[in-house]
C-alpha positions in Angstrom: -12.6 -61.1 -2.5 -9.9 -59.6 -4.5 -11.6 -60.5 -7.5 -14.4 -58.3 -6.0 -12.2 -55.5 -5.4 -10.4 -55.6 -8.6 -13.6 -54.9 -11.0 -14.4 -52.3 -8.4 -11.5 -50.8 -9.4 -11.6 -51.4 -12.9 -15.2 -49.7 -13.0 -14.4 -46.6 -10.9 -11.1 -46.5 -13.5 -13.5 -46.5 -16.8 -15.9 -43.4 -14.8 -13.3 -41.5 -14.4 -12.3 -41.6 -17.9 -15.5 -40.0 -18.3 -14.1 -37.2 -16.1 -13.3 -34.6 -18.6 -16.4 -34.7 -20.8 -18.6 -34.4 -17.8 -16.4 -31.0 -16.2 -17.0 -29.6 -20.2 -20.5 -30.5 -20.0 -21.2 -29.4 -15.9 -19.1 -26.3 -16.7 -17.3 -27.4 -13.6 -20.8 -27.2 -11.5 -23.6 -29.2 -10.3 -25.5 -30.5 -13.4 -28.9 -30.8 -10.7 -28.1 -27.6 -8.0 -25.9 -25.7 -10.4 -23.3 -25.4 -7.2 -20.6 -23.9 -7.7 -17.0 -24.3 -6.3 -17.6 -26.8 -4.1 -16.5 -30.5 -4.8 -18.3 -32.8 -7.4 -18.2 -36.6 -8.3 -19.5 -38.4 -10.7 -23.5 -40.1 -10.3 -24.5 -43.3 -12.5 -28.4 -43.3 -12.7 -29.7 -46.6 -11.5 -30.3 -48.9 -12.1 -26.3 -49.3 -12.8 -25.2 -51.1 -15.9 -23.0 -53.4 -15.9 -20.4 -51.5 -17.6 -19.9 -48.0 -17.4 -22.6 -45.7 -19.6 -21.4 -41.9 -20.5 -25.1 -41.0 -20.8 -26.1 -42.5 -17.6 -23.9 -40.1 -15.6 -24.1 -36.8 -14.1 -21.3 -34.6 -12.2 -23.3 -33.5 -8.8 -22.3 -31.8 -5.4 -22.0 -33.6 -2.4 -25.2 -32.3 -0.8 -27.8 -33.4 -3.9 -25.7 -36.8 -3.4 -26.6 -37.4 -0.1 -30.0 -36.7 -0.8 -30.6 -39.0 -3.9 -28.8 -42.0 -1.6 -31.1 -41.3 1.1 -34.3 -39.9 0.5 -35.0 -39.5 3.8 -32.5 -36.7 4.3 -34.4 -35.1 0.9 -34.6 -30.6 1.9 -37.5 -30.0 -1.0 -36.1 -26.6 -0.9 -33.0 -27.6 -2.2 -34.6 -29.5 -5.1 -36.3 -26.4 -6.2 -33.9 -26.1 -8.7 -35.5 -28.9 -10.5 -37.5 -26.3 -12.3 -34.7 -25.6 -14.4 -32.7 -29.0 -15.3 -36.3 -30.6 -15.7 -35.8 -28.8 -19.3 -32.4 -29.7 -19.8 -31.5 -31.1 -23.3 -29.0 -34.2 -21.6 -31.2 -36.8 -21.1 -29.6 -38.1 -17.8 -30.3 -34.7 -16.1 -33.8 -34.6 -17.5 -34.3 -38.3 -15.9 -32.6 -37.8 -12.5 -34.6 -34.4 -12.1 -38.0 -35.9 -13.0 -37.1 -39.1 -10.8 -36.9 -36.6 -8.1 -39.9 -34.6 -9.1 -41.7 -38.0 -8.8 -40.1 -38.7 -4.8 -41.1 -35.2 -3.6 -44.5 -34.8 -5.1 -46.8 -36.5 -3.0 -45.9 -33.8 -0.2 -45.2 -30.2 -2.3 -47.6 -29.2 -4.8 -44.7 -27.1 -6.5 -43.1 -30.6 -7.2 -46.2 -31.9 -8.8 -47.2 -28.8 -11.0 -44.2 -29.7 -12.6 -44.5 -32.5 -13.1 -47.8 -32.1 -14.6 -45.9 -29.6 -17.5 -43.5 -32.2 -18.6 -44.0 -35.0 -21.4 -40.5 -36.7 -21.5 -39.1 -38.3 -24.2 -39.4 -42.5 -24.0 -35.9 -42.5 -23.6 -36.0 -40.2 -20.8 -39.4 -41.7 -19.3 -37.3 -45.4 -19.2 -34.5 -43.6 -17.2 -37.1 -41.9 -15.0 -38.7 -44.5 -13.6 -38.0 -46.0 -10.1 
């Protein structure tokens, strides 16, 4: 168990390194929501790697959090603001926002417009996919 416990550690050690690059990159706010001033941790894209990946993580606000760990708690309102990171340049943001796109779709044609506009890159598609 301590074994277990130790590479826990060691992981959540090597994504926080990545700490400081993400807050210049997030300009200290939700790279999904855009919230600001309210508390944000860092979001590997899964499937998770088996070591740490920069350009699999995002630095996101409790609330879209909750949401991508149980879709069943999803407010489509509050993913609204996927029509702007779907665009986004990072890769990572462009994946997690199409992945939702993709889980809300079937039930808001807003969701599915969208996703009818966007041609992602095969890098991006491969992240995308559930």
């Amino acid at each position: 168990m301590a074994k277990g416990l130790d590479k826990n550690r060691e992981r959540k050690s090597l994504l926080s390194s990545f700490g400081k690059n993400l807050v210049r990159r997030s300009g200290s706010s939700c790279e999904l929501c855009n919230s600001k001033g309210t508390a944000l941790g860092i979001y590997e894209i899964p499937p998770v790697p088996k070591e740490p990946d920069y350009d699999r993580c995002l630095f996101i606000c409790d609330d879209c959090r909750t949401q991508l760990n149980n879709t069943s708690k999803i407010q489509a309102d509050h993913w609204r603001c996927l029509n702007n990171t779907v665009w986004s340049e990072t890769a990572v943001i462009q994946a997690l926002s199409i992945r939702m796109l993709r889980i809300i779709a079937s039930d808001h044609n807003w969701a599915e417009e969208l996703l009818d506009q966007v041609y992602p890159d095969p890098e991006v598609e491969e992240m995308a996919h559930i």
